[in-house]
C-alpha positions as CSV (number, residue, x, y, z in Angstrom):
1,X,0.0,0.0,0.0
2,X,1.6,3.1,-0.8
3,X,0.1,5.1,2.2
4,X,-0.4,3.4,5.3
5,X,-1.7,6.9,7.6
6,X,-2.8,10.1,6.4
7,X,-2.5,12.7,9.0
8,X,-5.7,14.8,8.8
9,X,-5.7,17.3,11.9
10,X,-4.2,18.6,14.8
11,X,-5.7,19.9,17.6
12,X,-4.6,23.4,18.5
13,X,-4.2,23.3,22.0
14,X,-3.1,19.7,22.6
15,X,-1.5,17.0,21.3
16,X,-4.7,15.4,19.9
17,X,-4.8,14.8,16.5
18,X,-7.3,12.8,14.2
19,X,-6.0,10.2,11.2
20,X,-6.8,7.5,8.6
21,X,-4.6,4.3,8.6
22,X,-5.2,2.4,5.0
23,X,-5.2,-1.5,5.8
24,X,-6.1,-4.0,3.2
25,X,-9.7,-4.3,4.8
26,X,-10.5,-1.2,5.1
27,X,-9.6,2.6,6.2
28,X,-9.3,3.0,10.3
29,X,-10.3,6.1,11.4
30,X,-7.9,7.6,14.8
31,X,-8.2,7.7,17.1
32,X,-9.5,4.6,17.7
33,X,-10.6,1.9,20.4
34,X,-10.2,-1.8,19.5
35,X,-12.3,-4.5,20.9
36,X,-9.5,-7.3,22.0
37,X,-10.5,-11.2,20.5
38,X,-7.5,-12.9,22.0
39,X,-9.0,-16.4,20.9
40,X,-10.4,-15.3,17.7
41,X,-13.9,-13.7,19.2
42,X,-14.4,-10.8,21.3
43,X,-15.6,-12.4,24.7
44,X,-19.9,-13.0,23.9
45,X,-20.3,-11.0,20.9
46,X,-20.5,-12.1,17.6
47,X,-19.3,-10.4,14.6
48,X,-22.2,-8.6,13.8
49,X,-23.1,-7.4,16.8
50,X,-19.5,-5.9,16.8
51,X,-20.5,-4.2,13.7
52,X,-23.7,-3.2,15.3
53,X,-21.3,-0.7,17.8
54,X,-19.5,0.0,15.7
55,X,-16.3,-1.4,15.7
56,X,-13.6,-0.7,12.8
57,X,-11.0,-3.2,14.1
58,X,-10.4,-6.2,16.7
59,X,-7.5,-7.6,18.0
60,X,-6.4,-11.2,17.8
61,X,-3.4,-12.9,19.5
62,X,-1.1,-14.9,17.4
63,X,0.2,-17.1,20.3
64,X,-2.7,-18.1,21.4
65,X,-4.4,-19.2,17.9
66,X,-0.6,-20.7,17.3
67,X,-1.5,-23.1,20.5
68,X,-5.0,-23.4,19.4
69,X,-6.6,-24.3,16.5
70,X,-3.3,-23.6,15.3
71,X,-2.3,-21.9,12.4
72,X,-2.5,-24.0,9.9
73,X,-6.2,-25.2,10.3
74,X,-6.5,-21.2,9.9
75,X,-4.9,-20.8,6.9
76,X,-6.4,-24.1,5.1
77,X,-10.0,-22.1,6.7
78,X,-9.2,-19.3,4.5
79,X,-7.1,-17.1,7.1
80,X,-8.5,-15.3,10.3
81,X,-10.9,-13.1,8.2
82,X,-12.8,-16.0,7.0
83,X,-12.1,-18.6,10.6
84,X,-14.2,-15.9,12.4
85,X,-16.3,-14.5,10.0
86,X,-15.1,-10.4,10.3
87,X,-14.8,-8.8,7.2
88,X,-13.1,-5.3,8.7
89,X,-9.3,-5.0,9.8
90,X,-7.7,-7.2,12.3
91,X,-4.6,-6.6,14.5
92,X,-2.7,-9.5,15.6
93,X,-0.5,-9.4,18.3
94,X,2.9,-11.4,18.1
95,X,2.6,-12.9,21.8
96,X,5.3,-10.6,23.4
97,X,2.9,-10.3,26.2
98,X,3.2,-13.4,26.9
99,X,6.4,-14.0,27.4
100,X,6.0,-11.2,30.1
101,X,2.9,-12.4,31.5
102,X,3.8,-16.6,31.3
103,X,7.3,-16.0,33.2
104,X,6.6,-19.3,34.8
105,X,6.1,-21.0,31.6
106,X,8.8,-19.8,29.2
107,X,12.7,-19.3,29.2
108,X,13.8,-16.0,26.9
109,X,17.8,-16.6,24.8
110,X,18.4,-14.3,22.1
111,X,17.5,-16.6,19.5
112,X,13.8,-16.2,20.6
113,X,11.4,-17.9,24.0
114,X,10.9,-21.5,24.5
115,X,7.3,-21.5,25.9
116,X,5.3,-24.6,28.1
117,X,2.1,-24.5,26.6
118,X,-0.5,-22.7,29.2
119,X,-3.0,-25.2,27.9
120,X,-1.3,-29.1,27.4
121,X,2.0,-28.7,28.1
122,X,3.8,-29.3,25.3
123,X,7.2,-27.2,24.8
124,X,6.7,-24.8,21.8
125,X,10.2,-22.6,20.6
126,X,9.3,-19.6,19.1
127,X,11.8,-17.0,17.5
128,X,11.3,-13.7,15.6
129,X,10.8,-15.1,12.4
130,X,8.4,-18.1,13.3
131,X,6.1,-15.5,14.6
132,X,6.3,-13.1,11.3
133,X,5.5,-16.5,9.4
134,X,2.7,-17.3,11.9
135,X,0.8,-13.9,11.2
136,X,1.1,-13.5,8.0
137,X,-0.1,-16.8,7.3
138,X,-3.0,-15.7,9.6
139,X,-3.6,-12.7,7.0
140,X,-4.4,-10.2,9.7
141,X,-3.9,-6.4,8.2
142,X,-2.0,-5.1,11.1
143,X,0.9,-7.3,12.7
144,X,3.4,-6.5,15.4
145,X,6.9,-7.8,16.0
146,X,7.9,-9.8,18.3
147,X,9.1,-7.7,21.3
148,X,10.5,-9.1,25.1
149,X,7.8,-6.8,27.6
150,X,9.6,-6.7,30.9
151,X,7.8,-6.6,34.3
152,X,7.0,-3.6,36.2
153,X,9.7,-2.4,38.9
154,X,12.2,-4.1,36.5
155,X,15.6,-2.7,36.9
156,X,18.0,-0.6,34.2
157,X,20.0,-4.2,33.5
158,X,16.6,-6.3,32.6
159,X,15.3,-3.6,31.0
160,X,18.3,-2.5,29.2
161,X,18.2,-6.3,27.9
162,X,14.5,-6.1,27.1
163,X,15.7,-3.0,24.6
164,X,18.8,-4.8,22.5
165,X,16.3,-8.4,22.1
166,X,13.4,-5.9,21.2
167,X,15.4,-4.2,18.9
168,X,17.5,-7.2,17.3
169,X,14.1,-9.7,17.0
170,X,12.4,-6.1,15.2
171,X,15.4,-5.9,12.7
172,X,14.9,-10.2,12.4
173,X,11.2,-9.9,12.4
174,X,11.4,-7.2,9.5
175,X,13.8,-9.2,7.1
176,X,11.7,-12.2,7.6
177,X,8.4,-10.0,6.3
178,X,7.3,-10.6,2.9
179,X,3.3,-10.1,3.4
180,X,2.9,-6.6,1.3
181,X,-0.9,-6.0,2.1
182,X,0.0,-6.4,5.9
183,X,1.3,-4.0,7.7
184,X,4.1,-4.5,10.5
185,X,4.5,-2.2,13.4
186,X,7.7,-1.8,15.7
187,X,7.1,-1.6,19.5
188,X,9.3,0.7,21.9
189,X,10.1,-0.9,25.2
190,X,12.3,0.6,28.0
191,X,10.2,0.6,30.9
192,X,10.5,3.5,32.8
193,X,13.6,5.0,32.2
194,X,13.2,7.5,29.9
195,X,16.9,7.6,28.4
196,X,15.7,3.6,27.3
197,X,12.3,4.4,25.8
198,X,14.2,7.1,23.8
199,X,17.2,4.7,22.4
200,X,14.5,2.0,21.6
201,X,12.1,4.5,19.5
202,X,15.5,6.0,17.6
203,X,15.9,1.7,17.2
204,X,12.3,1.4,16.0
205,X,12.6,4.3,13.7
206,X,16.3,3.3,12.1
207,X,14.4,0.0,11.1
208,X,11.4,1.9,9.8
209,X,8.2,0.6,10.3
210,X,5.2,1.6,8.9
211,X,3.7,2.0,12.6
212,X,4.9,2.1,15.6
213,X,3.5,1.0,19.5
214,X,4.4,1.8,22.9
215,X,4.9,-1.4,25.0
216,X,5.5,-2.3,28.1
217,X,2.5,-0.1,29.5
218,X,-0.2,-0.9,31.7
219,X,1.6,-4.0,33.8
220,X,1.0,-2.7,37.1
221,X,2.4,0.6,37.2
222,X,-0.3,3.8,38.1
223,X,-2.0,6.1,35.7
224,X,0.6,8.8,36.4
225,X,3.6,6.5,36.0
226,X,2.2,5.6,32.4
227,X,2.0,9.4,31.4
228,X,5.7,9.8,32.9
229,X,6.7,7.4,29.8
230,X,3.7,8.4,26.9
231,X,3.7,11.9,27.1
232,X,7.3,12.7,26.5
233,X,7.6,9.7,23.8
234,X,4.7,10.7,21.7
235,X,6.2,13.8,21.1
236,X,9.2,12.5,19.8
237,X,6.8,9.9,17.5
238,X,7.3,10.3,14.1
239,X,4.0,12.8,12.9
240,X,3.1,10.7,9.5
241,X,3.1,7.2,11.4
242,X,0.1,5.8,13.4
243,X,0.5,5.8,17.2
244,X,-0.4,2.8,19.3
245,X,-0.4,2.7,22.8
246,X,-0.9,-0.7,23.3
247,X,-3.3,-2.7,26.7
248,X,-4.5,0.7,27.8
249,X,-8.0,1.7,27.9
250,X,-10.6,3.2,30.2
251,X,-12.7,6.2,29.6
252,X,-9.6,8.4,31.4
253,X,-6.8,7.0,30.0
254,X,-8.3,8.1,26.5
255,X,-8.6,11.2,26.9
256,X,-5.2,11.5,28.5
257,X,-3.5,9.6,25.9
258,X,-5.2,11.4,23.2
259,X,-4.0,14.2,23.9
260,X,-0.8,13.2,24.4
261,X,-0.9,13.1,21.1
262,X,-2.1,8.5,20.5
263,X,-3.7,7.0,18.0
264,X,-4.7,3.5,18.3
265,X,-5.7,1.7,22.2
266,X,-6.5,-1.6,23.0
267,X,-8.0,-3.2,26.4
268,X,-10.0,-6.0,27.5
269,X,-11.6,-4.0,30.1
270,X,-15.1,-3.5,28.9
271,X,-15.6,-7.2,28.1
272,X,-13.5,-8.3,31.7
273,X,-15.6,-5.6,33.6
274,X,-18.8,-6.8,32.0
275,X,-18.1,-10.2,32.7
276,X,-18.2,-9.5,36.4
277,X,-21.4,-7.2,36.3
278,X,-19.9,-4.0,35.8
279,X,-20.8,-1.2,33.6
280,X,-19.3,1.8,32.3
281,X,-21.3,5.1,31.8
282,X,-21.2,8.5,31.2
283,X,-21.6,8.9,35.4
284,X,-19.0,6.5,35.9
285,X,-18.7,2.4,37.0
286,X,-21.8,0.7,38.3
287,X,-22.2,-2.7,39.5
288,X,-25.4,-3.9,37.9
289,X,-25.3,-6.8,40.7
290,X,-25.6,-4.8,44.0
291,X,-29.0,-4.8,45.4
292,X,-29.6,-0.6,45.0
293,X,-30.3,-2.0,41.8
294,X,-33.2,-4.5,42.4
295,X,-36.1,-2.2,41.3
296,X,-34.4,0.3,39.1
297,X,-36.6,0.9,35.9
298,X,-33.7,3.1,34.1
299,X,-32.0,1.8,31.8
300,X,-27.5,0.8,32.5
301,X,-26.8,4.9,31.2
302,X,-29.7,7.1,30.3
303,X,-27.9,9.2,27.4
304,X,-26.6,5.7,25.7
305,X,-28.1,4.7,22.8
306,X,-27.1,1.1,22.9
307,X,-29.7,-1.5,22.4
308,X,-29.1,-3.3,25.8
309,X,-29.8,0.4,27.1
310,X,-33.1,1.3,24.6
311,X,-34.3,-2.5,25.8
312,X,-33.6,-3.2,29.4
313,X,-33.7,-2.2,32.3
314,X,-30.9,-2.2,35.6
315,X,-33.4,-4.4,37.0
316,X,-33.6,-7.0,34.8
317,X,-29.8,-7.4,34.5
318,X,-29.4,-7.4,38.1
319,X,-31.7,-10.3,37.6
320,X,-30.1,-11.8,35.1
321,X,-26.6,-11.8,37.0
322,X,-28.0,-13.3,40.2
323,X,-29.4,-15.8,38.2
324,X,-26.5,-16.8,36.0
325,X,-27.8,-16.4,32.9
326,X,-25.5,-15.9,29.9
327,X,-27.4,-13.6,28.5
328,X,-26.5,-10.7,31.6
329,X,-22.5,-10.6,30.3
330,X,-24.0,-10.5,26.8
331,X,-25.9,-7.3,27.1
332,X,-23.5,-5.8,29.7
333,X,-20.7,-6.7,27.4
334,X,-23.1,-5.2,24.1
335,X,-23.3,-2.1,26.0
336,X,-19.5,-1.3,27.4
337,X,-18.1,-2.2,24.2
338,X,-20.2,0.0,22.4
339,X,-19.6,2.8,24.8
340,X,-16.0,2.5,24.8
341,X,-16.1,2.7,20.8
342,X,-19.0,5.1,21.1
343,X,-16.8,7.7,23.6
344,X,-13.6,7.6,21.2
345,X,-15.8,8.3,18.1
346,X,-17.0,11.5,20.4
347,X,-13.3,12.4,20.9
348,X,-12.4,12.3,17.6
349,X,-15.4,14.7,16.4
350,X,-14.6,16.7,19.1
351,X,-10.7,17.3,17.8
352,X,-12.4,18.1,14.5
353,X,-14.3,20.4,16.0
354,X,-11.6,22.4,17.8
355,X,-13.7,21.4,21.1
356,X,-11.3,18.5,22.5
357,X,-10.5,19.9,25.4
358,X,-13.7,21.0,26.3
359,X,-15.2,18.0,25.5
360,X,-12.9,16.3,27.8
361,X,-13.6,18.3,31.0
362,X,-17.0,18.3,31.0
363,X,-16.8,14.7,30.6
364,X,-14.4,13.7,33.4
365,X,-16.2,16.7,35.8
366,X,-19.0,13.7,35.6
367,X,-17.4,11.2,36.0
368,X,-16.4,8.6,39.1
369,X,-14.4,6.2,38.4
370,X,-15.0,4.9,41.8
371,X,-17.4,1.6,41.1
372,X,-21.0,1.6,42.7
């Protein structure tokens, strides 16, 4: 593709800016939030209802669809589009979480991590190149390298380690990258020094991708920590490259990253959240299970035009959760997907609209992101 982003505006007061990434699927629109499918399916919606709030792009996770199905019942399938039936762009993720968040089960060298299997066992070796092979026989539009995440709290020698495999596996992973239509972004680790994040995006940018992610967020450290590391990097970002700031995602941390000056955010917060009975809104986190909620007529967020909110009522999941009926993660899950998606859509019109700022205190003044 001979443009991947167009740059379309800048706020003027912020960092905030709005863009168009060109995938073979289709055009994304940024900023943008994308529903996370690890296994192939966002967690109780189906495709279409994905379309119905109006997703652009999901997330898949090449390590786990490596361990199961595998990739080649994918690719005989007709690649990831077709296995799960989702017609729109799809990110896949290389697994470099994994080796941070499977310590137990994996062993790093600098030829690449020799993983136990979370689900049988069995001792998989994967290196740089076996996981550019794995996605691009998976087809998925946007792929990323294959990066070593260290821990929170890690010190300068771990990290400083994390930084030369990151950079060396990127330069591997690039040379082994044949898949034109697909595009392949670098990842910038370094923790939280900020002398490291800086030699790893100069690293990033030497190899030049057509993208580029922040990694090693969102492991543990606090809100302010993370903007210690994004909102110094992201000005140093090259301008005419999409910005992803990968795992992060509440209502807050968008607006915060945004204007920083991000593009592209992923978390499996609304669907996690849901899962346990919690909803977000425009007020803040509710609990649809506590028992304030027994007779309440209203609907999970009054100004939401969701069709769990134009169709039920708090009461009625309440019940639905204390019952243990499938369908109450469905609709909460329906509803905080679409609002997450609904929210950035908002931001983005805002930026157009020379209102960002604005837009973004009189929505934080309302909201608590205390749960109730």
């Amino acid at each position: 593709m001979s443009k991947t982003f167009e740059l379309i505006k800048k706020d003027s007061e912020t960092n905030a800016r709005l863009g168009r990434v060109h995938t073979a699927h289709g055009t994304i629109e940024t900023p943008v939030f994308m529903p996370v499918g690890t296994q192939g399916s966002v967690k109780t919606l189906t495709p279409k209802e994905l379309e119905e709030v109006g997703a652009e792009i999901i997330l898949g996770n090449a390590y786990h669809l490596y361990i199961r199905p595998g990739i080649d019942i994918i690719r005989e399938i007709g690649g990831l589009h077709e296995f799960v039936s989702w017609r729109k762009p799809i990110l896949t993720d290389s697994g470099g979480y994994q080796v941070f968040s499977l310590s137990r089960l994996r062993k790093i060298t600098d030829e690449g991590v020799t993983f136990h299997s979370h689900f049988d066992g069995r001792e998989i070796f994967l290196t740089p190149e076996e996981v550019i092979k794995a996605e691009e026989r998976l087809g998925s539009d946007i792929a990323m390298i294959f990066d070593v995440c260290p821990p929170h709290g890690a010190g300068r020698p771990e990290v400083e380690l994390a930084v030369r495999r990151t950079y060396d596996w990127a330069k591997r992973g690039k040379a082994a990258h044949h898949k034109n239509d697909q595009l392949l972004f670098g990842i910038i680790q370094g923790g939280r020094f900020p002398d490291l994040r800086r030699e790893s995006l100069s690293q990033m940018c030497e190899i030049d991708f057509p993208g580029y992610a922040v990694g090693g967020v969102s492991v543990g450290e606090s809100r302010e920590e993370m903007g210690e590391v994004v909102y110094p990097l992201a000005r140093l970002m090259p301008e005419d490259k999409p910005r992803y700031l990968m795992g992060v995602g509440t209502p807050i941390d968008f607006f915060w990253a945004i204007e920083a000056g991000m593009d592209m955010f992923d978390c499996v917060t609304p669907t996690r959240y849901a899962r346990n009975g919690c909803a977000f809104t425009r007020a803040g986190k509710i609990v649809v299970r506590n028992s304030e909620y027994a007779k309440d007529k209203s609907p999970l967020d009054p100004k939401c035009l969701c069709y769990t909110c134009r169709n039920f009522s708090r009461a009625y999941l309440r019940h639905l959760f204390n019952c243990e009926e499938i369908l109450g993660p469905r609709l909460v899950t329906y509803h905080n997907v679409f609002f997450f998606v609904s929210l950035v859509k908002e931001i983005r019109e805002a930026i157009r609209n020379e209102k960002f700022l604005k837009f973004k205190n009189e929505f934080l003044s309302n909201y608590d992101e205390n749960l109730r």
